[in-house]
C-alpha positions as CSV (number, residue, x, y, z in Angstrom):
1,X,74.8,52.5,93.5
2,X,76.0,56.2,94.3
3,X,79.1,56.7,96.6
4,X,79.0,60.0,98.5
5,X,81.4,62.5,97.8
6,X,85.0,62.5,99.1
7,X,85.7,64.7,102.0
8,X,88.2,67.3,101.3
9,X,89.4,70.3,102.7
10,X,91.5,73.1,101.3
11,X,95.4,73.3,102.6
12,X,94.8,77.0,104.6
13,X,91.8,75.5,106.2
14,X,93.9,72.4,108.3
15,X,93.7,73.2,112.2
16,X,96.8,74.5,113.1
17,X,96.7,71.3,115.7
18,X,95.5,68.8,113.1
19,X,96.5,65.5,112.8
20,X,97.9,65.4,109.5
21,X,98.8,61.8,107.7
22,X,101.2,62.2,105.1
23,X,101.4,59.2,102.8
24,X,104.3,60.7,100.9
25,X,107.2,58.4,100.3
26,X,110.4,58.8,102.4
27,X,112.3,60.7,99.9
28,X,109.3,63.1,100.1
29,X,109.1,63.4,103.7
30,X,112.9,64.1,104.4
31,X,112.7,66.9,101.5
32,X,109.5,68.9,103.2
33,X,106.7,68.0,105.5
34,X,104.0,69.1,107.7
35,X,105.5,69.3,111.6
36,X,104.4,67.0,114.0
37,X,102.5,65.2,110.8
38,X,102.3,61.3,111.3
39,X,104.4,59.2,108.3
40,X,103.0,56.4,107.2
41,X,104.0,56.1,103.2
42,X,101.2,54.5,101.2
43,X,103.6,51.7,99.8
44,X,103.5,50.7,103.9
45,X,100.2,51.6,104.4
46,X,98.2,48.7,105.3
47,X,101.4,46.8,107.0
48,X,101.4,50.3,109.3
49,X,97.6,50.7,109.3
50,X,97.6,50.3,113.3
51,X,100.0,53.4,113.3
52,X,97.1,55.3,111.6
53,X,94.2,53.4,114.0
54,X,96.2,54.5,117.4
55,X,96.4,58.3,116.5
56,X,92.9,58.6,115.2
57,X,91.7,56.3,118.5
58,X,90.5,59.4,120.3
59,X,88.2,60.0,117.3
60,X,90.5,62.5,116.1
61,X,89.9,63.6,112.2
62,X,92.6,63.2,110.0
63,X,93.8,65.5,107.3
64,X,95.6,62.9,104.6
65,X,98.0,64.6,102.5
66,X,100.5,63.8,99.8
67,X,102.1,66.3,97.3
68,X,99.0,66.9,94.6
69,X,96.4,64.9,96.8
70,X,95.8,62.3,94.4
71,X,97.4,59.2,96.7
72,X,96.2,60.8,99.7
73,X,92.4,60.8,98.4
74,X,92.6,56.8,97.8
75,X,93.8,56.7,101.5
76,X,90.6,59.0,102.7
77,X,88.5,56.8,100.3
78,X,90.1,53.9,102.5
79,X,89.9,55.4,106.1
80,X,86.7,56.5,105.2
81,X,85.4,53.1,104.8
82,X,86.9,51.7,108.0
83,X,84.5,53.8,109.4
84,X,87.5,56.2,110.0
85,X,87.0,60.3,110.1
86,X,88.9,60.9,107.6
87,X,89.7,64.0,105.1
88,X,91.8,64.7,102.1
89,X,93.7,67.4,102.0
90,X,92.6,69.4,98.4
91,X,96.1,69.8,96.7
92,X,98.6,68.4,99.0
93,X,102.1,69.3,100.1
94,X,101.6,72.1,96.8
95,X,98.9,73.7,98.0
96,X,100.0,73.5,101.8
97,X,103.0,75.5,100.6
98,X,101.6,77.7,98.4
99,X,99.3,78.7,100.9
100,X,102.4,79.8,103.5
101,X,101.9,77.1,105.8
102,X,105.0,76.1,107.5
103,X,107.1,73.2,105.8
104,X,110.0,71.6,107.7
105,X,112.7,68.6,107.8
106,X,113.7,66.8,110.6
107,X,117.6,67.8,110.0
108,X,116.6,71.5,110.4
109,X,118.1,72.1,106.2
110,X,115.6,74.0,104.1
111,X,112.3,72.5,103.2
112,X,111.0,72.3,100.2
113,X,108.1,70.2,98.4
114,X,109.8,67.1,96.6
C-alpha cells in the first residue's frame, strides 16, 4: 500500500487571504500568530473538529501550521483523510517569520514565535 505524498506549501507562498489553522498550543498562540488565523490546539483538536469543518465548509483550503510543521503535518494527514483540502504549512510559525510575514498577538505587545 503506498500513501500519496503530504501536501505542503512553503510559508512565503500562503495567500495573503488564506485560511490558516494553527494547531499551536495557547501559550504559543498568545506569544505570536498568524492574523485572522483560526485556533484550534491539537490537544483540542478532535473535541473542536466542527470549528475546523465550519470554516473549511465553503471548500476553502487550509494552510495548517504549528511552529516547525511537524504537529501540523499529522493534522493535514488527518483533514486530508476526512476528505478535507488540506495543506501543511513547510516549517511553521519559523519559517512564516523568517520569511517576513506578519506575526501578531491579540494584546497588541510584540510578537514573537514561542
Amino acid at each position: 500500500m503506498s500513501f500519496a505524498p503530504l501536501p505542503s506549501v512553503a510559508a512565503d507562498q500562503v495567500p495573503a487571504d488564506a485560511l490558516v489553522l494553527d494547531v499551536r498550543e495557547d501559550d504559543e498562540w498568545r506569544a505570536g500568530h498568524v492574523e485572522g488565523a483560526l485556533h484550534v490546539p491539537m490537544s483540542d483538536f478532535v473535541a473542536r473538529f466542527g470549528e475546523v469543518t465550519e470554516a473549511v465548509a465553503d471548500g476553502r483550503r487550509a494552510f495548517v501550521m504549528c511552529r516547525v510543521g511537524g504537529r501540523s503535518a499529522q493534522v493535514t494527514q488527518y483533514l486530508v483523510q476526512q476528505g478535507i483540502d488540506a495543506v501543511n504549512v513547510d516549517g511553521g510559525m519559523l519559517a512564516w517569520e523568517g520569511a517576513g510575514r506578519a506575526v501578531v498577538t491579540d494584546d497588541g505587545s510584540p510578537a514573537f514565535v514561542l
